[in-house]
N, C-alpha and C positions, 0 to 999 in steps of 0.2 A: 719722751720715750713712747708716750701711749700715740702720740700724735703721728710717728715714725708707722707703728705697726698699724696704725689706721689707713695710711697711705700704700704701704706694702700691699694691708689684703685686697683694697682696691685695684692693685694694679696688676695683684695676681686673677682679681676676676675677671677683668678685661682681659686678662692674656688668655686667661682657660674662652672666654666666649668667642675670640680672635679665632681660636687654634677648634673650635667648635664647629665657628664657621666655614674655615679653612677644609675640614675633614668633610663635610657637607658637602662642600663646592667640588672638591675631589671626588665623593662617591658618587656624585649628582652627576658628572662630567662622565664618571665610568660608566652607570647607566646610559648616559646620551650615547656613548661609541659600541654599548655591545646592541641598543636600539637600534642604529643606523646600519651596522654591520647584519641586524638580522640575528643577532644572537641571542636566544629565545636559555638558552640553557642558561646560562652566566648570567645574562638580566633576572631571572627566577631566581637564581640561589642568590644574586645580590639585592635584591630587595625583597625578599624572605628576610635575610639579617636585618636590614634596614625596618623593615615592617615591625620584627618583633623589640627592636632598640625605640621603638612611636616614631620612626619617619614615616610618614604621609601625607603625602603632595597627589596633587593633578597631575604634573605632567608625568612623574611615576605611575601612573594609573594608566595615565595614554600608555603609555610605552608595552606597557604590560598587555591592555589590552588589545592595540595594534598587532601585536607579533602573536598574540594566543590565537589573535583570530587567523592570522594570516599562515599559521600552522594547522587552521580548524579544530581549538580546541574552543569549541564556541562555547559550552557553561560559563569557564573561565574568563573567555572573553565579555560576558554577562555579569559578571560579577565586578570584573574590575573597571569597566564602562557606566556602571550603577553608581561604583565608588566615587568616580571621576564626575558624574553628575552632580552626587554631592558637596565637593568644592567649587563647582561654578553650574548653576540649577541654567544658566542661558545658552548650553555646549551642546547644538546642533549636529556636530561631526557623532559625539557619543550614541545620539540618540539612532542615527543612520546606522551603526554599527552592531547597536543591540537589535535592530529590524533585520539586517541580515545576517546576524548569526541565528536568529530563529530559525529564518529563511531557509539557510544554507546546510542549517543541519537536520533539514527533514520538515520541522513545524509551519508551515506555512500560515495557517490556522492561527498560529499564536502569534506572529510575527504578524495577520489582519488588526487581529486585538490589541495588541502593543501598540502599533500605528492608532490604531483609534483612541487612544488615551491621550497622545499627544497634543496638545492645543497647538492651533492653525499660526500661530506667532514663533513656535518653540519649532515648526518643522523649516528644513533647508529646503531649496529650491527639487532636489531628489525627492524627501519623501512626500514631498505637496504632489511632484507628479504621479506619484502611487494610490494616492487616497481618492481609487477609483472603484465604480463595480460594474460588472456587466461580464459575457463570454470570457473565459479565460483560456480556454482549449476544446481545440477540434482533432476530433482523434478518426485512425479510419483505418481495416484491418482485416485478415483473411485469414484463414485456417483451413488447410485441408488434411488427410488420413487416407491409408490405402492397407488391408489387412488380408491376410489368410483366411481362408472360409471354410465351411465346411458343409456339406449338402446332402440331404436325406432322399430316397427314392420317395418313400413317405412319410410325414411328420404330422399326428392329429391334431399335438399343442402348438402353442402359442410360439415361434421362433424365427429371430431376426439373423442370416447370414449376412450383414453389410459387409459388400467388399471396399465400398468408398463414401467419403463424408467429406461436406463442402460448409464453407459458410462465411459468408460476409456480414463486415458492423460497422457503425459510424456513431458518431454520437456526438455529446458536446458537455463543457463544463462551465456553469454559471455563477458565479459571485451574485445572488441579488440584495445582499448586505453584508458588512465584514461580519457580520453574526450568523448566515445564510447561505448555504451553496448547495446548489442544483445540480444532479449528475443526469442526465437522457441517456441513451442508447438504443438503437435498432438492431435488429440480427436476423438473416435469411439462413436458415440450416436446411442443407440438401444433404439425403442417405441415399443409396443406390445398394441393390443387390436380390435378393431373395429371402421373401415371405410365406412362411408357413401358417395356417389357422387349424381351426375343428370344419370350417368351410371351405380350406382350401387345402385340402392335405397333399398334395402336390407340388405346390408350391406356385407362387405368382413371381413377375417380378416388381421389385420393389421400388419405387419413383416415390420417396418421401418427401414433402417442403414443409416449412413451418415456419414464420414468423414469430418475431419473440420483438416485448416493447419493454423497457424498463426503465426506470425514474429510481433516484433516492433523491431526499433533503436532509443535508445534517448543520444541524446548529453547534453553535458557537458560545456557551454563557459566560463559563471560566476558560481559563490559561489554561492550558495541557488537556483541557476535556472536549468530549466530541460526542454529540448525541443523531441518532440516525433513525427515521424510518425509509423504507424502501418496500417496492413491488416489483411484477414481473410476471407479465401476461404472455403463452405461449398460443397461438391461431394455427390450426391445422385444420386440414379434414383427410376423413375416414372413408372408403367405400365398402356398404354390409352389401354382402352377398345370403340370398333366401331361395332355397329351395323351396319351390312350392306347387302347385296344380296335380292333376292327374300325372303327368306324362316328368314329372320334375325339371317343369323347367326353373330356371334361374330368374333371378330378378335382383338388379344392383339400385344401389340407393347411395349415394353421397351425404354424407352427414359429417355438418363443420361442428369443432371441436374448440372449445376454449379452457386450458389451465391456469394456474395462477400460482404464484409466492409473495406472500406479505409478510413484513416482519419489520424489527427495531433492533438498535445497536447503540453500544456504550463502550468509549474508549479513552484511554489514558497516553498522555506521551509526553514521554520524562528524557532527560538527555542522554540515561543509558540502557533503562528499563521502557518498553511502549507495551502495552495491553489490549485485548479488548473485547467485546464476546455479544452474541446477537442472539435472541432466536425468531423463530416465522412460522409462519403454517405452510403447506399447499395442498392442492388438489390433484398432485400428478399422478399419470398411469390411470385412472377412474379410482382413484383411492384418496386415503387421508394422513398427511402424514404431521409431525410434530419436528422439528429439529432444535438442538442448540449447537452455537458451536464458537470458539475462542480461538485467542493465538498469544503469542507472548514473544515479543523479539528484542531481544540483547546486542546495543551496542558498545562494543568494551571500549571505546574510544571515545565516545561522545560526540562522532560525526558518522559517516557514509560510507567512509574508508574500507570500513568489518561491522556483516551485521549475520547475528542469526536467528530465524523464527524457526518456534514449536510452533502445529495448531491442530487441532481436530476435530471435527464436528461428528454426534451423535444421534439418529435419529428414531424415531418410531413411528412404524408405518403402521394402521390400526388394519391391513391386513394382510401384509408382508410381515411384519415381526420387526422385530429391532436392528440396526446394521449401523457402520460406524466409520470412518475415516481418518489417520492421520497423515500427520505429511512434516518435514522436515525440507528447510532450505536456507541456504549461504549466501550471501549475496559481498559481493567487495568492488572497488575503486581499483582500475588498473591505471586510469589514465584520466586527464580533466574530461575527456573525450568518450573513455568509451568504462561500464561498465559490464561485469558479469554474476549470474545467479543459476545456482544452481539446486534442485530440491527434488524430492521424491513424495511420491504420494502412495500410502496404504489402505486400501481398506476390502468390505465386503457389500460398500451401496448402491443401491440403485436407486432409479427414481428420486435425488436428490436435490437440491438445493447449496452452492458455497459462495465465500466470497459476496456475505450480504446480500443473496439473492440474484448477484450478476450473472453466474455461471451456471445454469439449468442441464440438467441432466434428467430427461423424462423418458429417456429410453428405459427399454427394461435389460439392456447389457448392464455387465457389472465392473466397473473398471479394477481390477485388484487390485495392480499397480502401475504406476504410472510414473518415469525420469524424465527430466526434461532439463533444459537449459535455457536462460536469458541471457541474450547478448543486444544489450543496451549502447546502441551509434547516438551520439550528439554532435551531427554535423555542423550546426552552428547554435547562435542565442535562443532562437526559437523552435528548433525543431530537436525531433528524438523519433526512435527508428527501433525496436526492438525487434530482433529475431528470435523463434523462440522452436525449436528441433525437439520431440520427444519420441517415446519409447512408452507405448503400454503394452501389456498383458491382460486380456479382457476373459473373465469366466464368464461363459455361453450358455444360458440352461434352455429346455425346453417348458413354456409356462403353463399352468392348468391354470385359467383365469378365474375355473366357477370354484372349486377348491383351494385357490390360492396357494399352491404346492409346485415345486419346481423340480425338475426332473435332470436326467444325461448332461450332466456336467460336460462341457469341452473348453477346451482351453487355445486362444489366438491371441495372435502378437498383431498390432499394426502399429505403423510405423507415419508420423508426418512432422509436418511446420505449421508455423504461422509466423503470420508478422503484421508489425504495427507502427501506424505512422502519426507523430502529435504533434500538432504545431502549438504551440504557446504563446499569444501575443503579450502576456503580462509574466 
């Protein structure tokens, strides 16, 4: 008898590992067809059950993380590509995978880093083509503006009626280590219109040029972090006009002008949270100013699809007073081809510094507010094309330069574009 129920339970364990098997081979088979079909929903909820019952495999990991990414839910696709690493440490396609979901969702930066942890054995014939440095984009771009003006018989102070503003950039962007990148830029800024002084109360007119050079380097130490300094040199010249002699005659003098922004930056970038916040000094307008300024942008998605930044910058000028900006903008994925952004900007500065130092503002208008639109063309691999239409409201003062007091507020709207064109050969 004992020998009877010895042989039963044996064969009832084989049968339960049979029919083990069996349920396996069936769940496993239903993952392969809702993979192949592309079915991102159903693979999820069924190896969700599977996961929490301890199935875990490789090729469930592939599956999962093929279609997360191919849906661009790149975290995801990071997570389950790690996983799938760790059943087989020699899986070259995963490693490709976690490089451009970095890539794809924004981090470039960390998808350099990533790449460089891999050993030269472990990469496919793809990422060994990548594991380069040197120029990565040439960019090159225009901006002009045309506004309502306003004109005095006589004006004692300090005041600019531009009826028009011009200005061309080119620059370029350099990788000189996956830990290292270089940003240049040149800029030619043209104003046209009429200038008022205490020597010229009448008014001249106005043929403004200005050169502007700027540089940033930002490093690379850890994953998601970004460290930054940057400059940004403005060349102009001035002509003083002097009254002088007996008889008052006049006498001009051309006197070249150089200003400056220096400063550093620290940022975060997480897959749905990105941060980041800088400050610098300058020397614009013959003054001194201090600024900080941040941002914070939210992606509810965890890709490119929907994105939205806060940011503002604050500054103190040691003898203008304190004045300040925010801005708000949306940015989304219509199409693999083309996206759009849209944002506004608030505030009461002048004589400013945004955007790391990029965007120089040494006039002494004050932009109040300012809408605009990005419309982002990706006509093919390497290139991009952004349009960008805005709408400011500029408050206009008259300036006492020896009192540092501003005077006859007015108020003008101008209106322009700009656009810009990047080639990316990496």
């Amino acid at each position: 008898m004992r020998r009877l129920l010895i042989i039963a339970a044996t064969l009832m364990a084989i049968s339960t590992k049979l029919l083990a098997q069996n349920d396996f081979l069936s769940i496993d088979k239903q993952t392969y067809d809702y993979y192949m079909n592309g079915d991102y929903r159903n693979l999820k909820r069924t190896a969700d059950t599977m996961l929490s019952q301890g199935m875990d495999y490789y090729y469930l990991r592939m599956r999962l993380g093929i279609l997360s990414y191919n849906n661009e839910l790149y975290s995801s696709a990071l997570k389950h590509f790690n996983r799938a690493l760790e059943f087989n440490s020699g899986d070259t396609l995963s490693r490709e995978y976690i490089y451009y979901s970095y890539l794809f969702s924004g981090r470039k930066t960390d998808a350099l880093l990533y790449l460089e942890t891999i050993p030269w054995n472990q990469k496919n014939i793809a990422l060994k083509s990548l594991s380069k440095t040197g120029p990565t984009a040439i960019f090159a771009g225009s901006s002009a503006s045309g506004s309502d003006v306003t004109l005095y018989n006589s004006n004692s102070l300090y005041y600019e009626a531009v009826k028009s503003s011009l200005s061309f950039n080119a620059g370029f962007e350099s990788y000189f280590s996956n830990n290292l990148k270089g940003t240049f830029a040149f800029t030619n800024f043209r104003k046209a219109g009429t200038a008022y002084s205490e020597s010229d109360s009448l008014g001249t007119d106005l043929n403004f040029s200005q050169n502007q050079v700027y540089a940033k380097l930002t490093g690379y130490l850890f994953p998601g972090w970004e460290f930054s300094g940057f400059g940004h040199v403005a060349l102009y010249s001035t002509t003083n006009t002097v009254v002088a002699g007996r008889y008052g005659r006049y006498s001009n003098s051309v006197v070249a002008k150089t200003e400056y922004t220096v400063g550093g930056g620290i940022s975060k970038n997480g897959w749905k949270i990105r941060a980041g916040a800088n400050i610098s000094l300058s020397n614009l307008g013959n003054s001194n100013q201090m600024r900080g300024e941040g941002y914070i942008t939210w992606l509810p998605s965890g890709n490119l699809k929907l994105y939205l930044t806060s940011g503002g910058m604050y500054q103190n000028d040691i003898n203008w007073g304190k004045t300040y900006q925010i801005n708000q903008e949306i940015g989304l994925k219509l199409s693999n081809s083309l996206w759009l952004e849209s944002g506004i900007v608030k505030g009461n500065s002048f004589l400013y510094a945004r955007n790391q130092g990029y965007a120089v503002n040494n006039s002494f208008q004050s932009p109040a507010t300012t809408i605009y639109s990005n419309i982002i063309i990706l006509p093919g691999k390497h290139f991009s094309i952004t349009v960008t239409p805005f709408f400011t409201k500029n408050d206009i003062y008259s300036w006492d330069l020896n009192d540092y007091t501003r005077t006859d507020k007015l108020i003008t709207n101008s209106f322009g574009g700009s656009i810009k064109l990047i080639y990316k050969n990496k």
